[in-house]
N, C-alpha and C positions, 0 to 999 in steps of 0.2 A: 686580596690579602688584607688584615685587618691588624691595625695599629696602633698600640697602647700608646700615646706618645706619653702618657706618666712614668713609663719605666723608663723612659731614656734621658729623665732627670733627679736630680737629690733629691732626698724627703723632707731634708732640715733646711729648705732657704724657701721657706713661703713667707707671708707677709708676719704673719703671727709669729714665725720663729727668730725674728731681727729683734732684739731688745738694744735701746737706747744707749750706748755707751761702750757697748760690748767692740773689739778690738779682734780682727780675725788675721791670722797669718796663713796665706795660701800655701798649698801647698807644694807648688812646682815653680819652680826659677826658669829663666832661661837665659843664654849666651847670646849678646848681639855680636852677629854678622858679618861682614861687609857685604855679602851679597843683599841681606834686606836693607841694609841705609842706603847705600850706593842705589842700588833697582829702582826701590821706592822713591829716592830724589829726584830720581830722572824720570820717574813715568808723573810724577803732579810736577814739572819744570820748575823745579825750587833752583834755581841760579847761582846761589851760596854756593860757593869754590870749596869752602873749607868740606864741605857733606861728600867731596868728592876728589877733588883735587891732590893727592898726597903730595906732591915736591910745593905747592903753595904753604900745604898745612908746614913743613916740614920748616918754612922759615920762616911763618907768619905767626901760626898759633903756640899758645904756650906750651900744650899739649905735644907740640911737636909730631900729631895725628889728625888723621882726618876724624872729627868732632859729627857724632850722629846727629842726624837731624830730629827733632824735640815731635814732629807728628810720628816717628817711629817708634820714639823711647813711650811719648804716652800711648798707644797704640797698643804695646806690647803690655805695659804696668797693666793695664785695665783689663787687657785679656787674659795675663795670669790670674785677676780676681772674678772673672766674670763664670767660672765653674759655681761659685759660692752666692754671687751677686747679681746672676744674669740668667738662671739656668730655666726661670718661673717669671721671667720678665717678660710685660705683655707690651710695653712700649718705654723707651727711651725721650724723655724729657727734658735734661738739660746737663751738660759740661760745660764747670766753670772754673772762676780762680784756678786757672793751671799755672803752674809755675815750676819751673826746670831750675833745681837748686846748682847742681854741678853738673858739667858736661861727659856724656857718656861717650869711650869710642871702642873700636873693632877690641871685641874678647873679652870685653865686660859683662859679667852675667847678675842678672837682677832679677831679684824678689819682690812681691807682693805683700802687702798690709792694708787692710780695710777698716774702715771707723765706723759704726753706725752711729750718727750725727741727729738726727730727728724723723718721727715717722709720722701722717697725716692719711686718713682715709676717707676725710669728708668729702661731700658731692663735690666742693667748689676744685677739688685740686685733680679728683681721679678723670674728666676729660672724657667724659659719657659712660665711660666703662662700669662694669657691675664686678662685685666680687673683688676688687683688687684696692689697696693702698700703695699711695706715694711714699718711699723710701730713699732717706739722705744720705747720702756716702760719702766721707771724705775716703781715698785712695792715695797712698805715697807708696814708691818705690824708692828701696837702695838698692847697692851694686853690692860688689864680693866684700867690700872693707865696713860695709857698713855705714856708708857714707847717704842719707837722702838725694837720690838722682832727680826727683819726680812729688809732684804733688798736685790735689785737682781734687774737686768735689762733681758732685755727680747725681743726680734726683731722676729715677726710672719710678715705675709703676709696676708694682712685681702682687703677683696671684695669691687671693688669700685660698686657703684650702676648700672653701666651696664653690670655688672657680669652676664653673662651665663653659664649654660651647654648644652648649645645647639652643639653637635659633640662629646662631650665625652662620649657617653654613650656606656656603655659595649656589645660589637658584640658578638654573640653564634656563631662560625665559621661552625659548626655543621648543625645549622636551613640554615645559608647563603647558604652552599652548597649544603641542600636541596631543597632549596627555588626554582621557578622556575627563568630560565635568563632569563632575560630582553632585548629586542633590543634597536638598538640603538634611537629609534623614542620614548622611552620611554613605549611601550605597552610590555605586558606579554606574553607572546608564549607561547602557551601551551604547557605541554611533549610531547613529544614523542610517537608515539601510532606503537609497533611493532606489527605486524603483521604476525602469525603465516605461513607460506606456503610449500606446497606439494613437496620437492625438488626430480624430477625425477630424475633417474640415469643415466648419461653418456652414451651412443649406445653403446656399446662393437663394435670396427672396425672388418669386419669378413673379413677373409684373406681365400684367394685361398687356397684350399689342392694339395702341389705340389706333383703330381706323386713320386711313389717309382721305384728308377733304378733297374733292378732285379737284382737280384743275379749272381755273374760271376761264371758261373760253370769251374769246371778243368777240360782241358783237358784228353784227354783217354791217358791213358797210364802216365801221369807226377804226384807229389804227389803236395798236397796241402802246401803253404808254413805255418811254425807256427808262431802260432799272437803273436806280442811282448808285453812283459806287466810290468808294470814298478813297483818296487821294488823287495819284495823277487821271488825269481823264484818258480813257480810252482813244485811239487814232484809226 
C-alpha cells in the first residue's frame, strides 16, 4: 500500500508560508484534566504536593486547588499550535524562555496563539538538511478569562515546498549484498552458475626400480666387523 504522506498535512504552513510578524490563533482549545496533571506528575516523579495532593492544596495554596504542573500546561499550549506549526516540521531545535504567568488547575480550558518572531534559511542554521528553513515562534497560551497561562519561544526547522526524500530512504545492507551486481553499462549479470566437475587425480610419477647391490660377503678366514649403533649399547 502506497502513501501520500503530503495529504496527511496542511498546505499553508511550509516555510515560505510563515511571514514575519504574522500572529496565528489556533484553532482548538482544550480543558485540563485531573487525570492528565495528576498521571503525568506521577509517571516523571515530580514530588510537588500541590500537582497532587488536594487537602495539602486546600490549606496551603492560594488557589485553594491542586495547581497543574507547568510541563503539562506547556505540553498542551504547544500542541494546540503544532496543527499550524509542526505539521511540515523536519526537526525540533530548541524550547526557550518558558515562563508560566498564572497558575492553571483541574477545568481550566486553554487556547493557543502563535507569533512568527524571525525566519533564517542559511546553511549555517538548517543542520545539514536540504530544502527546509529555520522558523522562530514565540507560543502563549490563555485560559477561559483571558488571562496568559503560558509563554515560551520555540525554533524547529519546518519544509520549504521543494522538500524531498528522495535519497534518504533506508538501505537493508543485508538485501544489497544479496542483490545481484550490476555492471558498469548499467545491466544485471546474472549469478554465477558453478558447475560441478570430475576432478582426476594427478599421474602418480613412476620411477625406475634401482637395482639392489648385493651383499659383501666376508672373506674366508677374517671375522665380520660389528655394526655400530647409537645410543645404549646392546647386552
Amino acid at each position: 500500500m502506497s502513501l501520500d504522506a503530503a495529504a496527511l498535512t496542511g498546505r499553508g504552513n511550509y516555510y515560505e508560508d510563515f511571514i514575519v510578524g504574522d500572529v496565528y490563533e489556533h484553532a482548538r482549545g482544550k480543558t485540563m484534566e485531573m487525570l492528565e496533571n495528576v498521571l503525568i506528575t506521577n509517571l516523571v516523579l515530580n514530588t510537588a504536593q500541590l500537582h497532587f495532593n488536594e487537602h495539602l492544596a486546600e490549606t496551603a495554596a492560594a488557589q485553594k486547588h491542586r495547581i497543574v504542573f507547568g510541563g503539562v500546561t506547556a505540553s498542551l499550549v504547544v500542541g494546540l499550535a503544532m496543527q499550524d506549526t509542526g505539521e511540515q516540521a523536519v526537526e525540533e531545535v530548541g524550547l526557550d524562555k518558558v515562563r508560566f504567568r498564572i497558575s492553571v488547575i483541574h477545568g481550566d480550558t486553554l487556547y493557543a496563539f502563535t507569533e512568527v518572531v524571525a525566519k533564517d534559511d542559511s546553511a549555517a542554521v538548517c543542520r545539514g538538511h536540504k530544502d527546509v528553513g529555520l522558523v522562530h515562534f514565540r507560543h502563549y497560551g490563555i485560559n477561559q478569562r483571558n488571562e496568559t497561562v503560558f509563554e515560551g519561544e520555540r525554533r524547529v526547522l519546518i519544509k520549504k515546498r521543494s522538500f524531498t526524500t528522495r535519497g534518504l530512504e533506508v538501505v537493508d545492507s543485508e538485501a544489497v549484498a544479496a542483490a545481484p551486481v550490476a555492471s558498469r553499462q548499467g545491466t544485471k549479470r546474472p549469478p554465477a552458475r558453478v558447475l560441478a566437475r570430475a576432478v582426476k587425480p594427478a599421474p602418480i610419477a613412476k620411477q625406475k626400480a634401482k637395482p639392489m647391490k648385493p651383499a659383501v660377503k666376508a672373506k674366508a678366514g677374517t671375522k665380520a666387523k660389528p655394526v655400530k649403533t647409537r645410543g645404549k649399547k646392546r647386552r
